[in-house]
C-alpha positions in Angstrom: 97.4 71.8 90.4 100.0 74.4 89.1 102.9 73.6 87.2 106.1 75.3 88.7 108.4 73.3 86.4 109.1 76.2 83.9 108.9 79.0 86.7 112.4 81.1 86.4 111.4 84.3 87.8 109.7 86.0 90.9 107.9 87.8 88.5 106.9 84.8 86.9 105.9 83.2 89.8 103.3 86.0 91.0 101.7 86.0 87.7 101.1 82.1 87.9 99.3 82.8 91.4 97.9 85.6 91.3 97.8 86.9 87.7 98.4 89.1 84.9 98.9 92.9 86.6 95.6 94.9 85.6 93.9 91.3 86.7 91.5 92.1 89.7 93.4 89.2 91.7 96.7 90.3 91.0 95.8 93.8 92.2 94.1 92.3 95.5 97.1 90.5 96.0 99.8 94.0 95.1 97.0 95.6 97.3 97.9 93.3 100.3 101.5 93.3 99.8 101.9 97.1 99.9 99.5 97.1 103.2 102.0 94.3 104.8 104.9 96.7 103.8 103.5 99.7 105.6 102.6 97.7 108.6 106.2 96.5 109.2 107.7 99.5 108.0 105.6 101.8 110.5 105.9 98.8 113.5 109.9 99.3 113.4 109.6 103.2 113.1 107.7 103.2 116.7 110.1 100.5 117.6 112.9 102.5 116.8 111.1 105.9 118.2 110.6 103.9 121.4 106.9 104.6 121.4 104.1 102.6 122.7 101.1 102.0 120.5 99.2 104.1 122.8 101.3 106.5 122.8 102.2 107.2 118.9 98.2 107.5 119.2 98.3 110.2 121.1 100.9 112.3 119.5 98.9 111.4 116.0 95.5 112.1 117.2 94.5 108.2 116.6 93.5 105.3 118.8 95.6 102.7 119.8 93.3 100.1 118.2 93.8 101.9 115.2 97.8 102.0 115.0 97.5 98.1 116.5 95.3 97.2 113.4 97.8 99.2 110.9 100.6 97.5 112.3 99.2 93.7 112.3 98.2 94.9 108.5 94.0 94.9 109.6 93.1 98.0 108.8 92.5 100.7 105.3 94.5 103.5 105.6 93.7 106.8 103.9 97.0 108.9 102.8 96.2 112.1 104.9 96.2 109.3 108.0 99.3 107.8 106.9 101.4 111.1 106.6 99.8 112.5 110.5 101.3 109.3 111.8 104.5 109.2 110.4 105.3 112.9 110.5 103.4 114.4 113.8 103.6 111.0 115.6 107.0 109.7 114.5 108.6 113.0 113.3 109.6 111.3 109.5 108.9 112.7 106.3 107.1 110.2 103.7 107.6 109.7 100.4 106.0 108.3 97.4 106.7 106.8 94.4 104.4 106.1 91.7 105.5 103.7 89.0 
C-alpha cells in the first residue's frame, strides 16, 4: 500500500503512481493523459461546430468510427490526421507546444 501521508503536490502525487518522468510507466500514463485531452478537446469543438460524428467524417475524409474512437480516447492518432480534422473538418488552426 502507498503512503500518501507526505504527498504535498500534484506533481508529487503522479510520481508516487506512476513514476519518475523518463520512467516507461510514467510516460504510458503522460501518454494517456494527452490522448484523453485531445478526445475532449476535439468532442466539444464538433459540439460547438454543431457537427455530427458522421459528418466531421466526411468533411475530413475519415470514418465515423474513427472520430467516435478519437473522441472516447480509443484510438492512435498520427499528427497529419490530427491537423485534417481540426482544420478541413472543423475549420481551426492547431498548435503545438513542445516543452
Amino acid at each position: 500500500m502507498k503512503d500518501y501521508k507526505d504527498i504535498k503536490t500534484f506533481d508529487e502525487l503522479i510520481e508516487l503512481e506512476h513514476g519518475k518522468i523518463g520512467s516507461e510507466s510514467r510516460n504510458k500514463y503522460e501518454e494517456n493523459a494527452q490522448m484523453f485531452i485531445v478526445s475532449v478537446m476535439l468532442k466539444a469543438a464538433r459540439k460547438e461546430a454543431n457537427m455530427t460524428q458522421e459528418q466531421l467524417a466526411e468533411k475530413a475524409g475519415t470514418k465515423k468510427s474513427y472520430i467516435s474512437k478519437l473522441e472516447n480516447g480509443k484510438g492512435n492518432i498520427q499528427l497529419s490526421t490530427l491537423i485534417r480534422i481540426f482544420e478541413q473538418g472543423l475549420n481551426r488552426r492547431i498548435g503545438l507546444t513542445f516543452l
